[in-house]
N, CA, C and O of each residue as an XYZ file, in Angstrom:
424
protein
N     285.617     27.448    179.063
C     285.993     26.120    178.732
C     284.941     25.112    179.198
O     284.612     24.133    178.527
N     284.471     25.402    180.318
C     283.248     24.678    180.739
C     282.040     24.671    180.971
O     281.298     23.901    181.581
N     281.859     25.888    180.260
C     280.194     26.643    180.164
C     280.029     26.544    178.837
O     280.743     26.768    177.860
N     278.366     25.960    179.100
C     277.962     25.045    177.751
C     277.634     26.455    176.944
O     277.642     27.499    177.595
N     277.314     26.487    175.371
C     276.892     27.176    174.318
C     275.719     27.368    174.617
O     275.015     26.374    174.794
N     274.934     29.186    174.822
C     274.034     29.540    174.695
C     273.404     29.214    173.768
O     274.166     29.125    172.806
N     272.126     28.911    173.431
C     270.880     28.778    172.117
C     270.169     29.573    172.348
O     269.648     29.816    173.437
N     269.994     30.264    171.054
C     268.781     31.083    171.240
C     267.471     30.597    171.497
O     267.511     29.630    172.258
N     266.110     30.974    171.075
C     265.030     29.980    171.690
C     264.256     30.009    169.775
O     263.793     31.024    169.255
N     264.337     28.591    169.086
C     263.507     29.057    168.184
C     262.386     28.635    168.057
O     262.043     28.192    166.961
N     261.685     28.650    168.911
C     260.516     28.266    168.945
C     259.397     29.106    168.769
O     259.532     29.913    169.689
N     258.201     29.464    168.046
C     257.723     30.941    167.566
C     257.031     30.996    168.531
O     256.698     30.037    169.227
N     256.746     32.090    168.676
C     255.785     32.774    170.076
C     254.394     32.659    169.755
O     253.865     33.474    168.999
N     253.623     31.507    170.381
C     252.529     31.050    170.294
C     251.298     32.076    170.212
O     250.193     31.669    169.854
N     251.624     34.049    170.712
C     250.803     34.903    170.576
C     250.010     34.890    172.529
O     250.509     35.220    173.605
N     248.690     34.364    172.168
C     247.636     34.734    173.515
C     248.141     33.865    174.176
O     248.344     32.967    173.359
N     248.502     33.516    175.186
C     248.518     32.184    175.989
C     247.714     32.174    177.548
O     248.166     32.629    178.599
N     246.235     31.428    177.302
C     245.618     31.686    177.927
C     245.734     31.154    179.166
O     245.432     31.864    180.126
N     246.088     30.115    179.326
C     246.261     29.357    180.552
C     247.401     30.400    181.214
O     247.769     30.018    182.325
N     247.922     31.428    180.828
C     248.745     32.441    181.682
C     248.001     33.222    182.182
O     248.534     33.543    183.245
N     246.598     34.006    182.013
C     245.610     34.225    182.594
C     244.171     33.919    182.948
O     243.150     34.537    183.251
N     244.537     32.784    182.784
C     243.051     31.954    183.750
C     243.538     31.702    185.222
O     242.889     30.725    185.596
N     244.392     32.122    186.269
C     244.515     32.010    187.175
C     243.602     33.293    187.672
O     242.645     33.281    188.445
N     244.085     34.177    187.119
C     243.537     35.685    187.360
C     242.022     35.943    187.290
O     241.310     36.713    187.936
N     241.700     34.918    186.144
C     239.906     34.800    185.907
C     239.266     33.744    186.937
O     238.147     33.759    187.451
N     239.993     33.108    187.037
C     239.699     32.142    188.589
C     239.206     33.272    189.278
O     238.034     33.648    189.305
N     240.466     33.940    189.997
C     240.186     34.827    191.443
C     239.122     35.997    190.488
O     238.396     36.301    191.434
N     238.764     36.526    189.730
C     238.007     37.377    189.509
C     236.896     36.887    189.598
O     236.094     37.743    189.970
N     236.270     35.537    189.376
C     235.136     35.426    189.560
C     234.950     34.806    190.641
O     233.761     34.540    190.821
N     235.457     34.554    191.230
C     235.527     34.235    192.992
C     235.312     35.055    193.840
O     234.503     34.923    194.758
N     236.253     36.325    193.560
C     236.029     37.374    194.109
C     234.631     38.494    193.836
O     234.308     39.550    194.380
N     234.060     37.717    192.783
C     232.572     38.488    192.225
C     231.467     37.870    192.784
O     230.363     38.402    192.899
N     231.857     36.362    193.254
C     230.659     35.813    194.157
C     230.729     35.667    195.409
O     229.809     35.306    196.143
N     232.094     36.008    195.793
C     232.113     35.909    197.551
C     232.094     37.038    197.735
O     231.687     37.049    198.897
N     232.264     38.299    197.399
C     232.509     39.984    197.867
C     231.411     40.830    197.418
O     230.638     41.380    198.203
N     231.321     40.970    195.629
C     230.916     42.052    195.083
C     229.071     41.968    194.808
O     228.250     42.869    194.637
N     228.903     40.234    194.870
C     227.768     39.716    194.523
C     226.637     40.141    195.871
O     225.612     40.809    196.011
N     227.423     39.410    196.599
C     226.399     39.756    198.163
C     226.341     40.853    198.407
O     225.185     41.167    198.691
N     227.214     41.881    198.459
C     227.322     43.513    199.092
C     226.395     44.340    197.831
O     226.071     45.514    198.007
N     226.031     43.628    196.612
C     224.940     44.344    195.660
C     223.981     44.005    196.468
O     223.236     44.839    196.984
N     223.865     42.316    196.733
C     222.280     42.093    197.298
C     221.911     42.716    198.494
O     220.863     43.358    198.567
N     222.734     42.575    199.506
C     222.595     43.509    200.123
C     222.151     44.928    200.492
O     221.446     45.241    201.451
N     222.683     45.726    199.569
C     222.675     47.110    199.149
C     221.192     47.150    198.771
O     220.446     48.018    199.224
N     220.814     46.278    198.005
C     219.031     46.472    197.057
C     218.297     46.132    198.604
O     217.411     46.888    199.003
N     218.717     44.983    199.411
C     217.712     45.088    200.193
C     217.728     45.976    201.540
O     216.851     45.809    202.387
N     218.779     46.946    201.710
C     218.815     47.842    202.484
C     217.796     49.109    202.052
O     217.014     49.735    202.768
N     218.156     49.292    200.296
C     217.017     50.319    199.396
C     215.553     49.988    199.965
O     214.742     50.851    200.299
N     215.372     48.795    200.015
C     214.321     48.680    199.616
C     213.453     48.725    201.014
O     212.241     48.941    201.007
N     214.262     48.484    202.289
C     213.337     48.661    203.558
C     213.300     50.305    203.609
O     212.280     50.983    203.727
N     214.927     50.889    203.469
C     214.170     52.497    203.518
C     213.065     52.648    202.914
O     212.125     52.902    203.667
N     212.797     52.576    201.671
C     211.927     52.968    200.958
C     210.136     52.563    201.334
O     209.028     52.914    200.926
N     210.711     51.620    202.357
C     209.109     50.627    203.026
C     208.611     51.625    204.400
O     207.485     51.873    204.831
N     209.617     51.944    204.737
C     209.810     53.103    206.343
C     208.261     54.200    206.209
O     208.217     54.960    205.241
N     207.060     54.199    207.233
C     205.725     54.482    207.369
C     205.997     54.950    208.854
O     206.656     54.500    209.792
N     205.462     55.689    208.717
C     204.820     56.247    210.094
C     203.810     55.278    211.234
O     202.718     54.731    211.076
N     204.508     55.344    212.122
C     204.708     54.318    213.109
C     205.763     53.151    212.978
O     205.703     52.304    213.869
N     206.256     53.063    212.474
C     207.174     51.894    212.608
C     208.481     52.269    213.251
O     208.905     53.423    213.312
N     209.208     50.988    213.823
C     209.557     51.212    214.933
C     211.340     50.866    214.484
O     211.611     49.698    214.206
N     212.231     51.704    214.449
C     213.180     51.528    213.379
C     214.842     51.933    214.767
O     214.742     52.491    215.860
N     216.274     51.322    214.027
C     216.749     51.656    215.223
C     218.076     52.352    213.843
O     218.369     51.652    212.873
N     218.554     53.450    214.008
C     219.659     54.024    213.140
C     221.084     53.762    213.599
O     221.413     53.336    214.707
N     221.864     54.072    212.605
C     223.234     53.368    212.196
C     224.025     54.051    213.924
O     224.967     53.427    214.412
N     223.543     55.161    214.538
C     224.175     55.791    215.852
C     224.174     55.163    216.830
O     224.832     55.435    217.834
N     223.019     53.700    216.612
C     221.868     53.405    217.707
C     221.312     53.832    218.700
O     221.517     53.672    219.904
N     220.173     54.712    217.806
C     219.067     54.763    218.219
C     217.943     54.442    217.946
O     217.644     54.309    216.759
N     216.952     54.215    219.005
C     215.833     53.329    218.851
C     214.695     54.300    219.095
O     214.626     55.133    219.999
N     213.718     54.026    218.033
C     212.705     55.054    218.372
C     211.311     55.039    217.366
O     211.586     54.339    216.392
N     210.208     55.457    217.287
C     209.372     55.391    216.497
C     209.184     56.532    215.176
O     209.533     57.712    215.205
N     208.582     55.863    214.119
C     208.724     56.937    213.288
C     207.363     57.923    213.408
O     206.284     57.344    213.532
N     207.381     59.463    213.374
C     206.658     60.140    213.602
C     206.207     60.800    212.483
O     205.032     61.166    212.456
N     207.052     61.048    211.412
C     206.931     61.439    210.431
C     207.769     61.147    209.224
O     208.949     61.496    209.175
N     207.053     60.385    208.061
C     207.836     60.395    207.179
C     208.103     60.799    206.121
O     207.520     60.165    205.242
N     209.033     61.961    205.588
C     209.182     62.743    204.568
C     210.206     61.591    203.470
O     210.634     60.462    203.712
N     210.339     62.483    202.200
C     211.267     61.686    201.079
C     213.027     61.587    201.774
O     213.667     60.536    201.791
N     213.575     62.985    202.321
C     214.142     62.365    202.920
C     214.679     62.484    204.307
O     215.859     62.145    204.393
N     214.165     62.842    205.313
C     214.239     62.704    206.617
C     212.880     62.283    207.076
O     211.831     62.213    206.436
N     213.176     61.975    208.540
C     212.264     61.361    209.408
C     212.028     61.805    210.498
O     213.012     62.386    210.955
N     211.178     61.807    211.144
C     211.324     62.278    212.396
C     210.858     61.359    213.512
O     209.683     60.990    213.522
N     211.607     61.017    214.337
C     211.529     59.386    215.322
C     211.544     60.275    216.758
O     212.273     61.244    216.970
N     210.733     59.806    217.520
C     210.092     60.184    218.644
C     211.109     59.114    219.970
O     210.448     58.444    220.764
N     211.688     59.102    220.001
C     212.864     58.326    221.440
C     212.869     58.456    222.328
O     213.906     58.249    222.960
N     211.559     58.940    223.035
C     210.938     59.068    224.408
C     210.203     59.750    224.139
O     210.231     60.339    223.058
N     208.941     59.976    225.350
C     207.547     60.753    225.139
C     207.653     62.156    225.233
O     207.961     62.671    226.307
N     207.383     62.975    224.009
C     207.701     64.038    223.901
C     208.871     64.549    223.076
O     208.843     65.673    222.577
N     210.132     63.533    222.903
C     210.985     63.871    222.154
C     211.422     63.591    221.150
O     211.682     62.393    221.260
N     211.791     64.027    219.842
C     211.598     63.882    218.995
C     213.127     64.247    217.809
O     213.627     65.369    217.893
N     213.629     63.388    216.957
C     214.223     64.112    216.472
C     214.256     63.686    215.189
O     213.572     62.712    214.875
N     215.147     64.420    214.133
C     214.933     63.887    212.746
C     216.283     63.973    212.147
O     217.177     64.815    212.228
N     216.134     62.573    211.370
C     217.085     62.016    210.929
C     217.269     61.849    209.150
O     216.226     61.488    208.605
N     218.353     62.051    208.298
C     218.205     61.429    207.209
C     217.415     59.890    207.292
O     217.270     59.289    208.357
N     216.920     59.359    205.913
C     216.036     58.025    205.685
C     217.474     57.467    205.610
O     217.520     56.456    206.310
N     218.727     57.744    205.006
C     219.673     56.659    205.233
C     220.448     56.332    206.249
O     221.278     55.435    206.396
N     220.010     57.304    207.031
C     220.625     57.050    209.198
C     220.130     55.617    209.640
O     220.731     54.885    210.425
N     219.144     55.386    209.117
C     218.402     54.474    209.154
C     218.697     53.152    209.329
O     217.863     52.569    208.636
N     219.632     52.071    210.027
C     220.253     50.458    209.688
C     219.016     49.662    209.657
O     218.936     48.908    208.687
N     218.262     49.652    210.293
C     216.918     48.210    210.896
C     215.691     49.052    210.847
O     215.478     50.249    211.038
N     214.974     48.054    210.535
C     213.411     48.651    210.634
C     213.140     46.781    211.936
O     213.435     45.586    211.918
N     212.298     47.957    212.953
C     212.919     46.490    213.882
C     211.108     46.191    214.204
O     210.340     47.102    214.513
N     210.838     45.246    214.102
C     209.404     44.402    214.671
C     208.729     45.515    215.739
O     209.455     46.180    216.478
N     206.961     45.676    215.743
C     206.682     46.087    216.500
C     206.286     45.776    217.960
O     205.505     44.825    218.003
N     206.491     46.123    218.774
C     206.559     46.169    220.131
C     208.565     45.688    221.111
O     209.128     45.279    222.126
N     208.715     46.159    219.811
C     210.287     46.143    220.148
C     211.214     47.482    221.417
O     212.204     47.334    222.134
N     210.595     48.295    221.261
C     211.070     49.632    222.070
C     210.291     49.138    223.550
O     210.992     49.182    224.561
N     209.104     48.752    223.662
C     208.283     48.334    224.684
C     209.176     47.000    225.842
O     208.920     46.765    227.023
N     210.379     46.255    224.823
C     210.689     45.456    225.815
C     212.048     45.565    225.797
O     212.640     44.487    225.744
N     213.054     47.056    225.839
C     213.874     47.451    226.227
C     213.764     47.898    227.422
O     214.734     48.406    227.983
């Protein structure tokens, strides 16, 4: 008696409605320049110091350790971490390639 008459809705269904997902394209490209953008650049310039890594240079790996490079193959190394000792590591153990005379003022 006091509940109004349902209507159906006739209004036609407009199809794409984009402004229902441009919130989502907001955060996707937000999330492509604060997260996915830097951790690429990143990534290329991590490639690219392994790939610079020479014999003698003075490098400290992801375990931290600090030590000189003694030998450098495609892909291990072999870093010298006191006189006489020596050990070898994958090239991607590798975090820092650190300035020389760096081991000298530890």
């Amino acid at each position: 008696m006091f509940i109004p008459p349902a209507f159906a809705n006739t209004s036609a269904a407009s199809g794409f409605d984009l402004m229902g997902f441009l919130p989502m394209i907001v955060i996707f490209v937000l999330f492509w320049f604060l997260l996915i953008r830097p951790q690429q650049k990143k990534m290329k310039e991590h490639q690219k110091m392994l790939s610079e890594i020479n014999k003698g240079d003075e490098v400290a790996t992801q375990g931290g350790i600090v030590g000189r490079v003694t030998k450098a193959g495609d892909q291990y190394l072999a870093i010298e971490i006191a006189n006489g000792v020596e050990i070898n590591v994958q090239r991607g153990a590798v975090s820092a390639k650190l300035e020389k005379g760096t081991i000298k003022s530890l």
